[in-house]
C-alpha positions as a Markdown table, in Angstrom:
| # | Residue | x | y | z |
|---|---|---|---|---|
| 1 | Unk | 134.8 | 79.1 | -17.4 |
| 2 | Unk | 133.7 | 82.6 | -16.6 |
| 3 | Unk | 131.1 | 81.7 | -14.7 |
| 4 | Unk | 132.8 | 78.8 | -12.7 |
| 5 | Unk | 135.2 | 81.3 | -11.4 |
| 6 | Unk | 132.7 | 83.8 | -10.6 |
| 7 | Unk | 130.7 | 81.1 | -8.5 |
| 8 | Unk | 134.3 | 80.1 | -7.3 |
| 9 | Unk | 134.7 | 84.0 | -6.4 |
| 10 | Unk | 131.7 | 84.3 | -4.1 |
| 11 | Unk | 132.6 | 80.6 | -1.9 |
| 12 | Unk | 135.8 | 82.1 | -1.4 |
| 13 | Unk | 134.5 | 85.4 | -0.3 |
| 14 | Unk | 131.4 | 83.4 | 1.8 |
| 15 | Unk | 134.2 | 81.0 | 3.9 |
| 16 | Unk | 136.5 | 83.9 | 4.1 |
| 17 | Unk | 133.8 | 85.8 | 5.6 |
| 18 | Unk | 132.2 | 83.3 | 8.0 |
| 19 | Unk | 135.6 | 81.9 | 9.3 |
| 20 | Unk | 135.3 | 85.6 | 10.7 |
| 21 | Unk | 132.5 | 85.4 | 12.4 |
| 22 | Unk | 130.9 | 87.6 | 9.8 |
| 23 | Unk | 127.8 | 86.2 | 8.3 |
| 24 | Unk | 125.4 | 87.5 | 5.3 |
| 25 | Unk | 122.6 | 89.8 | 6.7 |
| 26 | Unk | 119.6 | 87.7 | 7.0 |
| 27 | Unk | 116.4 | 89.0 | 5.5 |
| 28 | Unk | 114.6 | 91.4 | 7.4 |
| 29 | Unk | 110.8 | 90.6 | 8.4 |
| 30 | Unk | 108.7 | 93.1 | 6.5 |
| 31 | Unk | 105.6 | 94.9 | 7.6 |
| 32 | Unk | 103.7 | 93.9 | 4.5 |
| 33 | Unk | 104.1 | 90.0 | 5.9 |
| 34 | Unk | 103.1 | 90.9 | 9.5 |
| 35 | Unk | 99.9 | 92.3 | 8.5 |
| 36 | Unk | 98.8 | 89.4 | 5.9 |
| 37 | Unk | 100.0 | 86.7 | 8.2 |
| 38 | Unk | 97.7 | 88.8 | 10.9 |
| 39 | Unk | 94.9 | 88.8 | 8.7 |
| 40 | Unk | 95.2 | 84.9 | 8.0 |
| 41 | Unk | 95.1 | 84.2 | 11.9 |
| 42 | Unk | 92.5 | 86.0 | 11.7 |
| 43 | Unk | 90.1 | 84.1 | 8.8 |
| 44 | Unk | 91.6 | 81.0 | 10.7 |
| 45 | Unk | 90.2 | 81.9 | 13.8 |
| 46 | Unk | 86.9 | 82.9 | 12.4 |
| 47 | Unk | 86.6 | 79.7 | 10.4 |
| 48 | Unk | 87.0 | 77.9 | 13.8 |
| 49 | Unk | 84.4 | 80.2 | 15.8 |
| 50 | Unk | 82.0 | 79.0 | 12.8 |
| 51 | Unk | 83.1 | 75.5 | 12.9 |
| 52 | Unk | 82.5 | 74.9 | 16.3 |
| 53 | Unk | 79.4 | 77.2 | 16.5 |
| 54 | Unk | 77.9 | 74.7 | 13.9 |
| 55 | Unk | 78.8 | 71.8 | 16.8 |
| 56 | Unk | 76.7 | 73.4 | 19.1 |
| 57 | Unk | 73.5 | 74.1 | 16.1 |
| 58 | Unk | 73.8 | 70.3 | 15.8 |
| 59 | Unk | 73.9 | 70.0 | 19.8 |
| 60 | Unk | 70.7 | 72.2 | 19.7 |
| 61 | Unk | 69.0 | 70.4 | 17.3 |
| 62 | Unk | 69.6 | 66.9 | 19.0 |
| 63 | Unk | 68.4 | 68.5 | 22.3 |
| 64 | Unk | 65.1 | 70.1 | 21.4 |
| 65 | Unk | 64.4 | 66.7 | 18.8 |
| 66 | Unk | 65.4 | 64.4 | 22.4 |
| 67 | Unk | 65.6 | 66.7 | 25.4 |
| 68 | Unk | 67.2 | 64.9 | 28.1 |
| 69 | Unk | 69.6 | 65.5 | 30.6 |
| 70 | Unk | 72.4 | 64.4 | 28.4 |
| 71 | Unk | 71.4 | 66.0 | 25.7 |
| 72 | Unk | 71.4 | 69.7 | 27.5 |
| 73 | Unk | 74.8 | 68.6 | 29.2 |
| 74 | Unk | 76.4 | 68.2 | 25.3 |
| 75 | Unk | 74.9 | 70.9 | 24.2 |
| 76 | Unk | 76.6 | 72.9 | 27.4 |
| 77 | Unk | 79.8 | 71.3 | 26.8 |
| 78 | Unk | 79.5 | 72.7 | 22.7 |
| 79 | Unk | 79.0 | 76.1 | 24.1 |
| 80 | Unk | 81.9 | 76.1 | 26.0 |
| 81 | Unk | 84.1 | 74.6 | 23.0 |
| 82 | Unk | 82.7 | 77.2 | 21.1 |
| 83 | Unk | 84.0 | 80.3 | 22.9 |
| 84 | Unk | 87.5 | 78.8 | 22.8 |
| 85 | Unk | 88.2 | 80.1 | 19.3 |
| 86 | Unk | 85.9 | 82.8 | 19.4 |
| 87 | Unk | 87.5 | 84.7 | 22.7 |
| 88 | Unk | 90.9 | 84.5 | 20.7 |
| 89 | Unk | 89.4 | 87.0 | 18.3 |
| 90 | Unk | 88.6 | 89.5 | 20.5 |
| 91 | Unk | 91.9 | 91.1 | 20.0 |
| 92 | Unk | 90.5 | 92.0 | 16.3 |
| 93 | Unk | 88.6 | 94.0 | 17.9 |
| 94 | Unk | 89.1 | 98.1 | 18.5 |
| 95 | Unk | 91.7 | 98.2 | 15.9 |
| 96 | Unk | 89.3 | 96.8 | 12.7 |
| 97 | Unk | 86.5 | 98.8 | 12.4 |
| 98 | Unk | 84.4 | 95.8 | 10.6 |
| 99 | Unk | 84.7 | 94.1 | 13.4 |
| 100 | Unk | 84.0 | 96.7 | 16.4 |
| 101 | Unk | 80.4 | 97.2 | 14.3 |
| 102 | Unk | 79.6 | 93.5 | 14.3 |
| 103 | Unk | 81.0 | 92.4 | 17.8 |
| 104 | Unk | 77.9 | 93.5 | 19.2 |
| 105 | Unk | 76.1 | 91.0 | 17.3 |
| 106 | Unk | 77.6 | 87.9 | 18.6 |
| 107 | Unk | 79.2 | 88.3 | 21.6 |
| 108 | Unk | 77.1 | 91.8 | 23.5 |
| 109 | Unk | 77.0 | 91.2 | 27.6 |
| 110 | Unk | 75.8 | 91.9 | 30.2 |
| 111 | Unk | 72.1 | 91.2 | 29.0 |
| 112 | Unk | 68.9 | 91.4 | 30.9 |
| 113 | Unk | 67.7 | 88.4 | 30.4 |
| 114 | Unk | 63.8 | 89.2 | 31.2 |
| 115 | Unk | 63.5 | 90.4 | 27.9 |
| 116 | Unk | 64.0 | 86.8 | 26.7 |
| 117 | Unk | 62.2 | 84.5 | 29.2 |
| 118 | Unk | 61.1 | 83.8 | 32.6 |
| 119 | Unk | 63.2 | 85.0 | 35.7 |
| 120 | Unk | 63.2 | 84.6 | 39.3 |
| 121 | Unk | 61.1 | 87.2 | 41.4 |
| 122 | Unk | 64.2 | 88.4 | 42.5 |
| 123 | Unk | 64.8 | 90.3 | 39.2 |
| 124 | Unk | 62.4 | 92.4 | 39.9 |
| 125 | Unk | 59.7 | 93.7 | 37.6 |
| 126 | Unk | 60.2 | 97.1 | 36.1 |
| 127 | Unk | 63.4 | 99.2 | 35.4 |
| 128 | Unk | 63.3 | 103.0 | 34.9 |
| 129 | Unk | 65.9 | 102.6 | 32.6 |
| 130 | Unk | 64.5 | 99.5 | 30.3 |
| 131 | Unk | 60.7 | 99.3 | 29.2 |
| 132 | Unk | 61.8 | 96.0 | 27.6 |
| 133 | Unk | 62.9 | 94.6 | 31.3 |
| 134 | Unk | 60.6 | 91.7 | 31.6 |
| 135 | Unk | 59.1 | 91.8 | 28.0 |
| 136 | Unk | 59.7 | 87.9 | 28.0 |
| 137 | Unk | 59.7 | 87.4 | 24.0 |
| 138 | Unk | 59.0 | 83.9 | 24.8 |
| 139 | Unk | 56.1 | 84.2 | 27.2 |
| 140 | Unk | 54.0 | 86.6 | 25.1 |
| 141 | Unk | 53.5 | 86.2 | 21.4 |
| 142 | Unk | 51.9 | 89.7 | 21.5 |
| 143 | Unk | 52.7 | 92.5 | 23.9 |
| 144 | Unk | 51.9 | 96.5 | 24.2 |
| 145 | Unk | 54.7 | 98.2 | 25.5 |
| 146 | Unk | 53.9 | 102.4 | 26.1 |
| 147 | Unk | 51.0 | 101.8 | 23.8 |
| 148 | Unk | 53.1 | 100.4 | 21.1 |
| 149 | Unk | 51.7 | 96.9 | 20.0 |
| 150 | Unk | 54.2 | 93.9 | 19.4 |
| 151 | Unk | 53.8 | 91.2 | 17.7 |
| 152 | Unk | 56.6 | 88.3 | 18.6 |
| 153 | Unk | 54.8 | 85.4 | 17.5 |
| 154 | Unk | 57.2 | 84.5 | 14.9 |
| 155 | Unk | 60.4 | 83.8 | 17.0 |
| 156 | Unk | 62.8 | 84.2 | 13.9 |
| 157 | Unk | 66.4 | 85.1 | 13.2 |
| 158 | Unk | 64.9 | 88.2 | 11.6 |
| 159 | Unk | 62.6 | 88.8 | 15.2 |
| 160 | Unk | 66.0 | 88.6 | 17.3 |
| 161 | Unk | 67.8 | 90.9 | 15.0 |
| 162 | Unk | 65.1 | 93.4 | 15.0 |
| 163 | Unk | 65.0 | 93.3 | 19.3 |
| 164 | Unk | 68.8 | 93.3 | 19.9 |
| 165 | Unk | 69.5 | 96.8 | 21.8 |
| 166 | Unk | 65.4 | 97.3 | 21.9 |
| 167 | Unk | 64.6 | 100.5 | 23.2 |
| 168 | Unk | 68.0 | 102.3 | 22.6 |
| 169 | Unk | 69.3 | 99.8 | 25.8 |
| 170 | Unk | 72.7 | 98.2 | 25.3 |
| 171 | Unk | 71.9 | 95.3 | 27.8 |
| 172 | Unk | 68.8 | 94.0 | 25.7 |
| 173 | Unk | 70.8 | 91.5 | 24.0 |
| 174 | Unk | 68.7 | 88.9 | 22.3 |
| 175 | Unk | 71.7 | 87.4 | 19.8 |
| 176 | Unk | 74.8 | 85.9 | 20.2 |
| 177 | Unk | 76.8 | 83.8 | 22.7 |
| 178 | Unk | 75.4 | 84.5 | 25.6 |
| 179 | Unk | 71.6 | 84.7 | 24.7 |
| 180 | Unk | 72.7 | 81.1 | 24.1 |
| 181 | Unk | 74.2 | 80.6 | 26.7 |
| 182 | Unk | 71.1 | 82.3 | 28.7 |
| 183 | Unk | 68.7 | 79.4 | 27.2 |
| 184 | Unk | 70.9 | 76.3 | 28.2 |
| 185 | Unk | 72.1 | 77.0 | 31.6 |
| 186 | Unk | 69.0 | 79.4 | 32.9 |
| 187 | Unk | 70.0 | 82.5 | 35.5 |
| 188 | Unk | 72.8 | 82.0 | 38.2 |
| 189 | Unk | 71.4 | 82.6 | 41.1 |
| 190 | Unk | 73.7 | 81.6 | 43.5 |
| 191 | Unk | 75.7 | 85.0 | 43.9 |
| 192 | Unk | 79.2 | 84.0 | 44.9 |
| 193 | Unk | 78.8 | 80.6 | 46.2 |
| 194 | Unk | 79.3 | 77.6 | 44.4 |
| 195 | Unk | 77.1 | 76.6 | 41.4 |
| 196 | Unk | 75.9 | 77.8 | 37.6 |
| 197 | Unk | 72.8 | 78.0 | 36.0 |
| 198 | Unk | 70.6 | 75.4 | 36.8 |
| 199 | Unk | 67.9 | 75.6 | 33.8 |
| 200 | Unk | 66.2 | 71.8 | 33.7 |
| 201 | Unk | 66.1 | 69.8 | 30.2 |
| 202 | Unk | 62.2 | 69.6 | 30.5 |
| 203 | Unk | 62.2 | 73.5 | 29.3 |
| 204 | Unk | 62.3 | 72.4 | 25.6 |
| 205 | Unk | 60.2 | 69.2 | 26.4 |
| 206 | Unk | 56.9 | 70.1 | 25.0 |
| 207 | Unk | 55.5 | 66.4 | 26.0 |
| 208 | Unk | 56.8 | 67.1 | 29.8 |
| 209 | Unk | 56.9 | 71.0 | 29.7 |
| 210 | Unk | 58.5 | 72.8 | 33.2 |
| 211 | Unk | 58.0 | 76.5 | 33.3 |
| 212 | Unk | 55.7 | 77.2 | 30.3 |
| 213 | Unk | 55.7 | 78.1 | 26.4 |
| 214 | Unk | 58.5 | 75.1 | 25.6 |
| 215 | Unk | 58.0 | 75.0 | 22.0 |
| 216 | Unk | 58.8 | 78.4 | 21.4 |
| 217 | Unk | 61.9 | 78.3 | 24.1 |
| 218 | Unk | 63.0 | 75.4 | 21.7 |
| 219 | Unk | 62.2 | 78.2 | 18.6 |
| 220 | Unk | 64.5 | 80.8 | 20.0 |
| 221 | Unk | 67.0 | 78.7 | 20.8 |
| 222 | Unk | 67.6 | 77.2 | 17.2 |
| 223 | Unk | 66.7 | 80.7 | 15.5 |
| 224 | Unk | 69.6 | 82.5 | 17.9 |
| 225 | Unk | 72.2 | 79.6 | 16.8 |
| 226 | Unk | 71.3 | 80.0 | 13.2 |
| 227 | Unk | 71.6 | 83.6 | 13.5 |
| 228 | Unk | 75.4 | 83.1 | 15.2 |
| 229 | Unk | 76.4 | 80.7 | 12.1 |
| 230 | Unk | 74.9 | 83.8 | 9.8 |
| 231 | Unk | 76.9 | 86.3 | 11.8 |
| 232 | Unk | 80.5 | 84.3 | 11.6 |
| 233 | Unk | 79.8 | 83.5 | 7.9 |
| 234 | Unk | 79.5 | 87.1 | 7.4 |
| 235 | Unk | 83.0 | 87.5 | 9.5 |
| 236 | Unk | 84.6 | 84.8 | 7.9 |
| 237 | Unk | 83.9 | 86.2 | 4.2 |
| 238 | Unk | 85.3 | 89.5 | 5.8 |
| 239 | Unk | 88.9 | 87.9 | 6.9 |
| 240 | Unk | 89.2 | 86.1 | 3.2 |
| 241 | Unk | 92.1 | 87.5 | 1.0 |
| 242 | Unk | 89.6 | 89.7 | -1.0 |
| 243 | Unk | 87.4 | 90.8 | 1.8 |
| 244 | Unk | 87.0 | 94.0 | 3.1 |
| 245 | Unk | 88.9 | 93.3 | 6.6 |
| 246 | Unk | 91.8 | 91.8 | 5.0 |
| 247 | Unk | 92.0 | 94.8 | 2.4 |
| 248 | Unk | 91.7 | 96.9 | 5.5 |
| 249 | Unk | 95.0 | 95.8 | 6.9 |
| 250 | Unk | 97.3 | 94.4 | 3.7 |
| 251 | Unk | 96.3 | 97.4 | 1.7 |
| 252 | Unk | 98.1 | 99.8 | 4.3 |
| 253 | Unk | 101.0 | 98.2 | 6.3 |
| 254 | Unk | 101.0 | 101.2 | 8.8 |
| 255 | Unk | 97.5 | 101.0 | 9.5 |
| 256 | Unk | 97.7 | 97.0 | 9.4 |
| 257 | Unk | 100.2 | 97.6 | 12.3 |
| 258 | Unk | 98.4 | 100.2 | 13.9 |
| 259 | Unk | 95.2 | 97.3 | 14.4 |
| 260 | Unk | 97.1 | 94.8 | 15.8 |
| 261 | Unk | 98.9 | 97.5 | 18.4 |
| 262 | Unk | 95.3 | 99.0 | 19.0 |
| 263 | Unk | 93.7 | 95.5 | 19.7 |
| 264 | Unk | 96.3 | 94.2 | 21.8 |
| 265 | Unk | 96.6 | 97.1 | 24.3 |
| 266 | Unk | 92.8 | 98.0 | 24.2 |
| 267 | Unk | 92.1 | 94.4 | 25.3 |
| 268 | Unk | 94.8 | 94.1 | 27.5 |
| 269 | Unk | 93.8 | 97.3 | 29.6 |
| 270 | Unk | 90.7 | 98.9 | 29.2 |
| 271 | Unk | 88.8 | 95.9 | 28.4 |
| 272 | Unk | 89.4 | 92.7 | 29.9 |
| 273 | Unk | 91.8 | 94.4 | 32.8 |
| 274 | Unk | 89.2 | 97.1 | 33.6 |
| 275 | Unk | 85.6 | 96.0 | 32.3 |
| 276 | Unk | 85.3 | 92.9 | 32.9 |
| 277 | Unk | 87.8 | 91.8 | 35.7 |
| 278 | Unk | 88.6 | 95.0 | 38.4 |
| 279 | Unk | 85.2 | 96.2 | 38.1 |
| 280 | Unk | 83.8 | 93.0 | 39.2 |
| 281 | Unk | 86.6 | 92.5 | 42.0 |
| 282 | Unk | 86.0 | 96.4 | 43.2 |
| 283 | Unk | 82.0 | 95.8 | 44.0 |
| 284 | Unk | 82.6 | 91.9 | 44.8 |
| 285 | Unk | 80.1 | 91.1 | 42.3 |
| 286 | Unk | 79.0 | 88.1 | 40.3 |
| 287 | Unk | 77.0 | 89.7 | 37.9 |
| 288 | Unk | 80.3 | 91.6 | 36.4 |
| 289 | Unk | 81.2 | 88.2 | 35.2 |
| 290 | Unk | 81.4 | 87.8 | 31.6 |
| 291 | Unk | 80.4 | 84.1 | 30.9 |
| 292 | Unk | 78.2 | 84.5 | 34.1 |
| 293 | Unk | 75.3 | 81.9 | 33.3 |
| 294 | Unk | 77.3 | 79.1 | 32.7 |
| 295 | Unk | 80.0 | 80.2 | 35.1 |
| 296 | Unk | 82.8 | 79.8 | 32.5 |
| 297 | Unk | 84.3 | 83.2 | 32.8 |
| 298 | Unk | 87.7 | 82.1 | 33.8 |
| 299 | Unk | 88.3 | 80.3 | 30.3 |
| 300 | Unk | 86.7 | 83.5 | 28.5 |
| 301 | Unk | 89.3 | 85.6 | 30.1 |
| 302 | Unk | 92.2 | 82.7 | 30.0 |
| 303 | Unk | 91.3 | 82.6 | 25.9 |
| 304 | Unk | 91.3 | 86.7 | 25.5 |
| 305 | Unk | 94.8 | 86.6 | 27.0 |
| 306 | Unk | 96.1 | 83.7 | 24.5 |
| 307 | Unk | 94.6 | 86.0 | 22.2 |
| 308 | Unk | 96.9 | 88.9 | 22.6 |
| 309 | Unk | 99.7 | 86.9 | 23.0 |
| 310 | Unk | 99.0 | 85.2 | 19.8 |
| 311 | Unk | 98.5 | 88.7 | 17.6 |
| 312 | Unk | 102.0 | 89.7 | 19.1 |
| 313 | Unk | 103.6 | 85.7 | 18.4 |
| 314 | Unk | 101.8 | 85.2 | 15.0 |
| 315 | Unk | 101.1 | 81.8 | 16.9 |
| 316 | Unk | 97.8 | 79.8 | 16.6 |
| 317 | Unk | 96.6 | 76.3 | 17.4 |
| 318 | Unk | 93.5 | 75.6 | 15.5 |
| 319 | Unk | 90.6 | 73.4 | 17.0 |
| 320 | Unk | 92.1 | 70.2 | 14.8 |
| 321 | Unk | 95.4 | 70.5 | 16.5 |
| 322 | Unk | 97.3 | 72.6 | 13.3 |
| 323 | Unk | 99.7 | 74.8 | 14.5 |
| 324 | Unk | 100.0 | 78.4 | 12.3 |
| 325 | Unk | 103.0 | 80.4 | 12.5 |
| 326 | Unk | 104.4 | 83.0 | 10.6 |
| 327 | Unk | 106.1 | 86.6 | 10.2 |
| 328 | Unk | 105.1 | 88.2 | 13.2 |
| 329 | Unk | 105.2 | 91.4 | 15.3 |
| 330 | Unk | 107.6 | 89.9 | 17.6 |
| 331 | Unk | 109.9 | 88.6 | 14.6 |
| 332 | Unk | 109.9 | 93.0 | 13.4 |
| 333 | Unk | 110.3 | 93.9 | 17.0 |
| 334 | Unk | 113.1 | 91.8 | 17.8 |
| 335 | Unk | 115.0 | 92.8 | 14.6 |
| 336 | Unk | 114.7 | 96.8 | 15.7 |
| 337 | Unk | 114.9 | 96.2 | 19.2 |
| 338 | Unk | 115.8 | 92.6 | 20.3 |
| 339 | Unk | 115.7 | 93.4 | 24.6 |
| 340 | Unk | 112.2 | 94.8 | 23.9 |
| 341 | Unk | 111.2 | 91.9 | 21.9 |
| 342 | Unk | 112.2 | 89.5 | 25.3 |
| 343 | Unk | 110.1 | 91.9 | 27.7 |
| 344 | Unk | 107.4 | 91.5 | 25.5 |
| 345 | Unk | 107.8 | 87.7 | 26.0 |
| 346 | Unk | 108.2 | 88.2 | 28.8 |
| 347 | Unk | 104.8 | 90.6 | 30.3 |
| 348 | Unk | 102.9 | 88.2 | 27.9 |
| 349 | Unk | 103.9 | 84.8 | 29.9 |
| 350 | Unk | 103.5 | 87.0 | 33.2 |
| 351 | Unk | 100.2 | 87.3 | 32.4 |
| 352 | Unk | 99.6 | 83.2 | 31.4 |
| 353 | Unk | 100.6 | 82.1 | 34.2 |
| 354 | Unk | 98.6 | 84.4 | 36.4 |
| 355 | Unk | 95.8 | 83.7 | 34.2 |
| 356 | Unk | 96.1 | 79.7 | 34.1 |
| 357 | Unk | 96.3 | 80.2 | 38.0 |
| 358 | Unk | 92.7 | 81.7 | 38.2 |
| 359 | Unk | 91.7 | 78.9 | 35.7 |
| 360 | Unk | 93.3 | 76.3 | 38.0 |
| 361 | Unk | 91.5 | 77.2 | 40.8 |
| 362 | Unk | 88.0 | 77.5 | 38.9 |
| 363 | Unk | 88.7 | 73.9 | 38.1 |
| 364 | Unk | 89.2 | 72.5 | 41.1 |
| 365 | Unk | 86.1 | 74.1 | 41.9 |
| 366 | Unk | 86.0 | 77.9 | 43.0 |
| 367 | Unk | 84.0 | 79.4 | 40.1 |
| 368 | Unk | 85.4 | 83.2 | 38.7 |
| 369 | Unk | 82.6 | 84.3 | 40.4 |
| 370 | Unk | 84.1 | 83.3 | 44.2 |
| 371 | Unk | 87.1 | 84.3 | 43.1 |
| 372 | Unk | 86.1 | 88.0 | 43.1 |
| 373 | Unk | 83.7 | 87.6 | 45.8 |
| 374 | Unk | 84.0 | 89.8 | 49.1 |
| 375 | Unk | 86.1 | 88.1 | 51.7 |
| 376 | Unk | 88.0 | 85.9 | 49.6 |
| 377 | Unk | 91.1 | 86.9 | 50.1 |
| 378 | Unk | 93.6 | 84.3 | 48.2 |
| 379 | Unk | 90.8 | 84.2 | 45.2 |
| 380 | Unk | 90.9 | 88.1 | 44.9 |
| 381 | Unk | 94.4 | 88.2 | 45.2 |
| 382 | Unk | 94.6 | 85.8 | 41.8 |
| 383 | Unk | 92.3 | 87.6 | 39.8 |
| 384 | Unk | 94.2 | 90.8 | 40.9 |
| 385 | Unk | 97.4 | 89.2 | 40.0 |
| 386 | Unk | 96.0 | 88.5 | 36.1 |
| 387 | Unk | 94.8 | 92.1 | 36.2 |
| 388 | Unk | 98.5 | 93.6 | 37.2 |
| 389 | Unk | 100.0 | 91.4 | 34.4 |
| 390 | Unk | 97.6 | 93.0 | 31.8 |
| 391 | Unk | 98.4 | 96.7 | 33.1 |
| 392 | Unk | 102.0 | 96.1 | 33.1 |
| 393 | Unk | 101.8 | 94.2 | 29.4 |
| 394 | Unk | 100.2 | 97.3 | 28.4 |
| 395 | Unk | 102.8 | 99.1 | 29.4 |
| 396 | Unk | 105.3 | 98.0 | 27.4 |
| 397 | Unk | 102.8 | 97.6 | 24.3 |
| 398 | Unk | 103.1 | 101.0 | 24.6 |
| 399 | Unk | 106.8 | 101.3 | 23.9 |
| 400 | Unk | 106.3 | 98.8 | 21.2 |
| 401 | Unk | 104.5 | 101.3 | 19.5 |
| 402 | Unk | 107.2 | 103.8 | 20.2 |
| 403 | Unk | 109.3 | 101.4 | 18.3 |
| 404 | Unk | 107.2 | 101.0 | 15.5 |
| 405 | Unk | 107.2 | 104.7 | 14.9 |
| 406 | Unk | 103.6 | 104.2 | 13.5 |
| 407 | Unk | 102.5 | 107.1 | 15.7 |
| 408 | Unk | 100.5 | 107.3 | 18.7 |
| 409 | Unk | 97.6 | 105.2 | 19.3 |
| 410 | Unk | 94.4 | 105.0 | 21.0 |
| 411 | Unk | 94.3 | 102.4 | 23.9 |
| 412 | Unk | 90.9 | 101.9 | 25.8 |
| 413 | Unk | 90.0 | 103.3 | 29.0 |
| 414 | Unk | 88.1 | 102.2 | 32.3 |
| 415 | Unk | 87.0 | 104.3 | 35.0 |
| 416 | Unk | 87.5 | 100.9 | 37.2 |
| 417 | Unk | 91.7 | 101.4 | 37.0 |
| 418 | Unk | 91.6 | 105.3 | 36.2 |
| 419 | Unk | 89.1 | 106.5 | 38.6 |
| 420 | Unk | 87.9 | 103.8 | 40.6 |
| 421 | Unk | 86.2 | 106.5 | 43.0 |
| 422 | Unk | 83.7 | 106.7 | 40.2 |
| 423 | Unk | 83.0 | 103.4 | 40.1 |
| 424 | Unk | 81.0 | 103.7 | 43.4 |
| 425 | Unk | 79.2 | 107.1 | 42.8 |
């Protein structure tokens, strides 16, 4: 009977209370569940880079067993799929340490693409600045290079690994996304007019080769996919719940927090705002694009931004269609400072909508690249509207911090919005 009019007590005292308007506190989102539902969007994310980057291996292997036109246009269209996960991991980047050492591996641009194959005269032949210019790993099983002989006649995971940043260069890039990408769409050459890479399917036809040495094309194509599988597997273990980048973040909820702030406003300014989209609208040039060989930039950028907004929404949609949601930054903002929380929303659908616009234009047919080129005053003027949404995002990612009270933070740079006058010395 004690207990009946205990329980008794507490309705009487929960009506009383709500009949007022007055309701129990609800639970308060905790850092500790930020960070670990952070650092399951994360493995999820990974897991889908490597999923689909296992698509495309099977797309390459079809193509160099039958090469055909159609067999080059799926493995294209694999490519593509592929980046859609991987670009929404990019803002794991600058705040994980793990991952700022390994990015470099898979997804390293721009890249000087003589070092891997044949290129048009235009490229030139020498740089001052790169012996390994016009190496052409897959023209020349052996080469001397300042007296030093190489031997590259066993194109190989371990090979590529061993020539990525050759010589000290950062643009020798022989792994990765965009070495891919290289093989299966060839150089863009058209500057800012219309048209990609135009690389023909009879450059892994060894019965019908174009161009020379298709055999050992076909070779480093399949040995650069199996060394992007490699690479994600290693990521992938990373983001599991005993691996060292999920450790990084749970084990510390301050520092956990400090990542996701770090990634978010390094990518949203310095980055993708400064790097890789005003530098290329300030000189009007297509080789500042970032997917620029298969002319797919405007989805790399359109994903980076989803990206961000997802690290700050603890939103994801997986490649299968699952939906992931869970405690988020936005759920501990809105609880210390709910009007922030709504311009957060708020800058972060700003910026989707400027960025869907530049997508929607590349895909009724002006490329990135003519958006951005000189003269093009309505296509500049939509890449410039995606930019100003970053910067002012940034912004109040900074006063997010603030709120946090995790101290300050360490936001990326670019000369292309802090000095721009530099940009053309």
């Amino acid at each position: 009977m004690v207990r009946k009019s205990v329980i008794g007590a507490c309705l009487a005292l929960f009506t009383a209370t709500t009949a007022l308007g007055v309701l129990p506190a609800a639970a308060q989102t905790q850092p500790q569940a930020v960070v670990e539902h952070y650092a399951a969007l994360a493995l999820a994310k990974y897991q889908d880079s490597l999923t689909t980057a296992k698509t495309l291996d099977q797309a390459i292997d079809a193509l160099i067993a039958t090469p055909s036109a159609q067999t080059l246009a799926a493995a294209r269209t694999a490519w593509i799929a592929a980046r859609v996960p991987y670009q929404q991991t990019e803002v794991y980047r600058f705040g994980n340490v793990i991952v700022d050492e390994w990015e470099g591996r898979v997804n390293a641009w721009p890249l000087d693409e003589g070092l891997i194959d044949y290129v048009d005269a235009s490229y030139g032949t020498q740089s001052d600045s790169n012996e390994f210019y016009v190496a052409n790993v897959i023209a020349n099983p052996k080469l001397s290079i300042n007296g030093q002989d190489l031997d590259f006649s066993d194109i190989s995971p371990a090979l590529l690994e061993s020539l990525q940043e050759a010589g000290e260069v950062e643009a020798n890039v022989t792994t990765g996304y965009h070495a891919i990408e290289f093989l299966l769409w060839g150089q863009d050459l058209n500057g800012t007019e219309a048209g990609a890479g135009d690389r023909p399917y009879t450059d892994f036809d060894t019965a019908n080769c174009t161009n020379g040495n298709c055999e050992r094309r076909a070779a480093y194509l399949k040995a650069a996919s199996e060394l992007l599988i490699a690479d994600l597997e290693e990521m992938v273990a990373n983001w599991q719940a005993d691996g060292a980048a999920t450790q990084a973040v749970v084990s510390d909820p301050a520092a956990g927090l400090t990542a996701i702030v770090t990634g978010m406003g390094s990518l949203s300014y310095g980055e993708l705002a400064g790097e890789r989209m005003k530098l290329g609208l300030l000189l009007h040039d297509p080789e500042e694009e970032h997917d620029c060989f298969s002319d797919n930039t405007h989805n790399s950028h359109f994903y980076d931004a989803v990206g961000i907004a997802s690290a700050y929404t603890g939103d994801y949609t997986r490649v299968d269609g699952t939906k992931l949601s869970g405690p988020s930054l936005s759920d501990l903002i809105a609880e210390k400072d709910a009007d922030l929380n709504t311009e957060m929303l708020g800058k972060l659908d700003v910026t989707d909508t400027a960025m869907s616009a530049v997508v929607a234009r590349a895909e009724a047919g002006e490329a990135y690249d003519q958006q951005i080129g000189e003269g093009n005053e309505a296509g500049n003027a939509a890449v410039q509207a995606a930019i100003d949404g970053l910067i002012d995002q940034t912004r109040t990612i900074e006063r997010v911090v603030a709120a946090l009270n995790i101290g300050a933070i360490s936001i990326e740079g670019s000369d292309s919005l802090d000095n721009p006058n530099a940009v053309f010395e």
